[in-house]
C-alpha positions in Angstrom: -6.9 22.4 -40.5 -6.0 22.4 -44.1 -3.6 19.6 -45.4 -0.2 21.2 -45.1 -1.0 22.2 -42.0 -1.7 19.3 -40.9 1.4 17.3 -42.6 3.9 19.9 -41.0 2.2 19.6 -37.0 2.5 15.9 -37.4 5.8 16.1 -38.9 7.0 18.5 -36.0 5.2 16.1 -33.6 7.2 13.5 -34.7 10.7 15.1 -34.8 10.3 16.2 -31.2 9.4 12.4 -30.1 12.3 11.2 -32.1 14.7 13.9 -29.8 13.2 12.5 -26.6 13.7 9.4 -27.8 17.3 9.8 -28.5 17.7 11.6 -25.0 16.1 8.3 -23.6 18.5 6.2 -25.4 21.9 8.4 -23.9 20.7 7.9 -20.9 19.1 4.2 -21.4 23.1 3.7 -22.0 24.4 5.2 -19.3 22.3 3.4 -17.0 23.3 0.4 -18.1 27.0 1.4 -18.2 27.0 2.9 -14.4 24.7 0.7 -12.5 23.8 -2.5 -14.8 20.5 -2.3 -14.9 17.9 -4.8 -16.6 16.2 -4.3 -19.9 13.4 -6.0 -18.4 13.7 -3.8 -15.2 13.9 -0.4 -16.8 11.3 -1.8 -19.4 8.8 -2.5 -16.6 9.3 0.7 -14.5 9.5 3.1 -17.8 6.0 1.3 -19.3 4.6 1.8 -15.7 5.3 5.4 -14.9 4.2 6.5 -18.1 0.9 4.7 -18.3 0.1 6.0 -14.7 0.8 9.6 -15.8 -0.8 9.6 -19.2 -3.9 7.9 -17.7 -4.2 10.6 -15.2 -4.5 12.6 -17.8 -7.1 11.2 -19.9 -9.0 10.6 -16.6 -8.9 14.4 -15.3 -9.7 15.5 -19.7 -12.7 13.0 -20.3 -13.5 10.5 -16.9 -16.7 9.6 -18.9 -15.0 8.0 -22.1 -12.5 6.4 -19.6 -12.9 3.4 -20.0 -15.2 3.4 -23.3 -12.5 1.5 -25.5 -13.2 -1.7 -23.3 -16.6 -1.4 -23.9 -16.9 -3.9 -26.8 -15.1 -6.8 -27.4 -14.4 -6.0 -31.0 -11.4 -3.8 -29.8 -9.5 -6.3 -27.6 -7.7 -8.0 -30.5 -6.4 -4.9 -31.9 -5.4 -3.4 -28.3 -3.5 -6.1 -27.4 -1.5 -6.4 -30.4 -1.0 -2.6 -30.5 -0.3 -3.3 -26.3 1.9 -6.5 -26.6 3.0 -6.3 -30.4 3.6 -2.4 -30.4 4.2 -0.8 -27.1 6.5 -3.5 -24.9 8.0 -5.2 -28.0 9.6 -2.0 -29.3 10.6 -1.1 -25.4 12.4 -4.0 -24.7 14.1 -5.1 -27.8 15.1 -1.9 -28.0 16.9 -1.7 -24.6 18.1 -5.2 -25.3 19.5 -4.4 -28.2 21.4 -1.5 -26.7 22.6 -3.7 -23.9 23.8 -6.6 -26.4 25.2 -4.2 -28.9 25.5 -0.3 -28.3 22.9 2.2 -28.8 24.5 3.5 -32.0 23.6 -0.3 -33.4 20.1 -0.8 -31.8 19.2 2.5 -33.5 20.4 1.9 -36.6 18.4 -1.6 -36.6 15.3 0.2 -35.4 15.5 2.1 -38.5 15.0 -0.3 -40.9 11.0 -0.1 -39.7 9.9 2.5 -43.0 11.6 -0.6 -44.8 8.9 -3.2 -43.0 6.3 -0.1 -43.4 6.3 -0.1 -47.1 6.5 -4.2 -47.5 2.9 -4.3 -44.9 1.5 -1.6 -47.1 2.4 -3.1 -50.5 1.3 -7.0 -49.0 -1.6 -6.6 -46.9 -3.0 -2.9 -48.3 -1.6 -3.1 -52.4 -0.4 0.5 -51.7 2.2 0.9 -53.8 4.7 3.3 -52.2 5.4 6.6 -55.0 9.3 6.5 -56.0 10.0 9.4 -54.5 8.9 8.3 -51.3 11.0 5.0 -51.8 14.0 7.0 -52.8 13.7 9.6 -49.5 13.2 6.8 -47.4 17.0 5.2 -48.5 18.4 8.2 -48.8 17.5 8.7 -45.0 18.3 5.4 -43.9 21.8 6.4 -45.7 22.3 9.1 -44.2 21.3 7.5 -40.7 24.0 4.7 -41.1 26.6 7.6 -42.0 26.2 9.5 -38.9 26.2 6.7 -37.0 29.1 4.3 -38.2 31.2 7.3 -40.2 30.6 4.9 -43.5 32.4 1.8 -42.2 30.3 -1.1 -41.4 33.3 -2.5 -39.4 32.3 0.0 -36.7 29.0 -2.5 -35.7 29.8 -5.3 -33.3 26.6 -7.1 -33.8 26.4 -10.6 -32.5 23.1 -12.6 -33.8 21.0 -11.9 -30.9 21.3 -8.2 -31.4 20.6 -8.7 -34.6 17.2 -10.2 -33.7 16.0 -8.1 -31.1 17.0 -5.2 -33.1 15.1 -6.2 -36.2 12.3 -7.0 -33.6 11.9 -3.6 -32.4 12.2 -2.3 -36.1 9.0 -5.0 -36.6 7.3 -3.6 -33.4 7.5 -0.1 -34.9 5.4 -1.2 -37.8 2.4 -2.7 -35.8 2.6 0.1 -32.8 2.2 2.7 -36.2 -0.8 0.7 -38.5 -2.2 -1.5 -36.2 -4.0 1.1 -33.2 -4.9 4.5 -36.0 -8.8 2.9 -35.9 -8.4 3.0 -32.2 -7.0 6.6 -31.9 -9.5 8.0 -34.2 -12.6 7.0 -32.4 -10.9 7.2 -28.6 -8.1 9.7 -29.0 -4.2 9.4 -28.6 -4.0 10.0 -24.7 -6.4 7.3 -23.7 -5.2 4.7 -26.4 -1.2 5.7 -25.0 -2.2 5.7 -21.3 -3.6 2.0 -21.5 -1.1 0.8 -23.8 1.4 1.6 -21.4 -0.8 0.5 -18.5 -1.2 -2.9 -19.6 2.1 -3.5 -21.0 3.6 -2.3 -17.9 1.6 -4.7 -16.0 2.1 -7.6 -17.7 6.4 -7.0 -17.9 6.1 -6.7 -14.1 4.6 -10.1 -13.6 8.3 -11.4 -15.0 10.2 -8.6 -14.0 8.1 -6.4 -10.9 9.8 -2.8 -10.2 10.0 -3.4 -6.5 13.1 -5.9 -7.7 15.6 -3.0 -7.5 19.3 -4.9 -8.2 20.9 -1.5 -8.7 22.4 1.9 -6.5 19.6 4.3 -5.8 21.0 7.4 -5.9 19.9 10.5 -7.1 21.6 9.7 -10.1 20.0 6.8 -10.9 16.8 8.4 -9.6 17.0 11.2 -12.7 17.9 8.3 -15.6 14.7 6.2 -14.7 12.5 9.4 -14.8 13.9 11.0 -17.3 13.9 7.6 -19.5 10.3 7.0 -18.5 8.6 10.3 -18.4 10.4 12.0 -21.4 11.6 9.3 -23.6 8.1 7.3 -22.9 5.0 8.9 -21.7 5.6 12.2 -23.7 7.4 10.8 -26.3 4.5 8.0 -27.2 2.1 10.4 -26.4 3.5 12.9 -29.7 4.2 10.0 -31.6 0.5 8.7 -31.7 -0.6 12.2 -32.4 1.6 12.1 -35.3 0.5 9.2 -36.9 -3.1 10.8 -36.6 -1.9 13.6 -39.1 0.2 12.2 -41.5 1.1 8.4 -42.9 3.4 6.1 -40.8 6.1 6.4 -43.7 6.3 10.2 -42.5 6.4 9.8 -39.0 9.0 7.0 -39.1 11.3 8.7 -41.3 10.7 11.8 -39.1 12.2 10.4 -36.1 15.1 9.9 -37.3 15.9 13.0 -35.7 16.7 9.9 -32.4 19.8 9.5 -33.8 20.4 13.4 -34.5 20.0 13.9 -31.2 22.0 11.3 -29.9 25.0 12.8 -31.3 24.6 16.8 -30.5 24.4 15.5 -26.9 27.6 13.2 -27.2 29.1 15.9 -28.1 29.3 18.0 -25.1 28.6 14.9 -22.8 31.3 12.4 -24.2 33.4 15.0 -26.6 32.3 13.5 -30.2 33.5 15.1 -32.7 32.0 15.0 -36.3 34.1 14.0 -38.8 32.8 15.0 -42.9 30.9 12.0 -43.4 28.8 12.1 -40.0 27.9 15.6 -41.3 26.6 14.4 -44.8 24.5 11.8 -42.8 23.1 14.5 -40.7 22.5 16.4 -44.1 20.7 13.6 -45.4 18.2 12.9 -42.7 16.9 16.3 -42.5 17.0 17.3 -46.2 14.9 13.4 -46.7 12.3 14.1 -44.0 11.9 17.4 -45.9 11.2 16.9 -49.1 9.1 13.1 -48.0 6.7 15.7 -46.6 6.6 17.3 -49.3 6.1 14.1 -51.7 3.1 13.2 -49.3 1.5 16.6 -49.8 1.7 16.3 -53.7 
């Protein structure tokens, strides 16, 4: 696969995971509003489906390499950051941040994780980020805050433990992108997802088990817990992980800012949003940045 190639399949990878995402965030919402649900809860049963069905998967693709990545002990300090760090932290501060605040404010807080990308890899790796790519990355993050708050910060209720946990799962984006890539080279993305799921999953249901159902189950009900936990998780993860194979995390987290994006074409019909100018411009601004910050990375 030559490079652009390559660089446009893990950009496209990473757009669609950012649309389940937002899907998974409408309904994250709505679940909370109808039947006030826990973060912990939906946290526990979204991390637990997913890791069952994505290690079915690997299992049925590859049953010898199974279980190769706890082989040697030299992986277990990377998997359970990526596990405990990465895949639960971004889950539940996430959902807790949408239950404190709204999901328009957990997102926008999420987003600030290209800004904590560029800091790790200017600290830890000297790689000094190229201007351009700086200047794409604010100019989406702009454009993000547009669509999503119509330019008047007034619009975000945020009391100081949204803050946190919303800054948190911005943090958690960063080590679920850098931390596992040695991991997903050698044992590929649908293993490494499956048991990061697995094992998160397990260890949330110690504190919060999915058998502690403090809800309606209704059909309803039923089709938000799926849908949050088979689209906006397994599959979304899944794509994700393949995307950071391709191209660099600044790419991929840029790219799904398409979350948003979608969160709003669905309010539309769902809750009858309508656009005004500047929400437009920030749509504008987020696809016209993850554009030319692929093309920055090719050159």
């Amino acid at each position: 696969m030559n490079v652009k190639k390559q660089i446009f399949k893990g950009a496209l990878y990473a757009v669609v995971a950012g649309c389940m995402w937002g899907i998974s965030g409408i309904f994250g919402q709505l679940f909370f509003r109808d039947y006030h649900g826990s973060p912990l809860w939906i946290t526990s049963t979204r991390l637990t489906i997913a890791g069952i069905i994505l290690l079915a998967m690997s299992f049925s693709r590859d049953h010898k390499r199974f279980f190769d990545v706890w082989k040697s002990k030299k992986n277990m300090p990377t998997l359970f950051l990526y596990v405990f760090g990465g895949v639960f932290s971004v889950q539940y501060f996430y959902y807790v941040a949408i239950q404190l605040s709204n999901s328009a404010t957990a997102t926008i807080l999420q987003y600030t994780a290209p800004v904590f990308i560029m800091l790790y890899l200017l600290i830890f790796q000297r790689q000094v980020p190229k201007p351009k790519s700086v200047l794409f990355v604010i100019l989406a993050m702009i454009g993000v805050f547009l669509l999503i708050t119509d330019g008047n910060i007034k619009h975000l209720s945020i009391s100081p433990l949204a803050l946190v946990t919303g800054l948190l799962a911005g943090v958690a984006v960063v080590i679920y992108s850098i931390i596992p890539r040695p991991l997903l080279d050698k044992y590929g993305a649908l293993n490494m997802t499956g048991w990061g799921m697995m094992l998160a999953g397990i260890a949330c249901n110690i504190f919060y088990p999915v058998w502690r159902i403090d809800f309606r189950i209704e059909p309803l009900s039923i089709f938000y817990v799926l849908t949050i936990s088979i689209v906006g998780t397994a599959l979304a993860f899944l794509l994700l992980l393949r995307a950071f194979q391709l191209i660099s995390p600044l790419v991929v987290s840029v790219a799904t800012a398409t979350e948003p994006l979608t969160s709003v074409f669905l309010s539309i019909p769902l809750f009858g949003l309508k656009l005004t100018p500047l929400e437009l411009l920030g749509i504008v601004m987020v696809i016209v940045s993850v554009i030319l910050l692929s093309k920055s990375e090719q050159a």
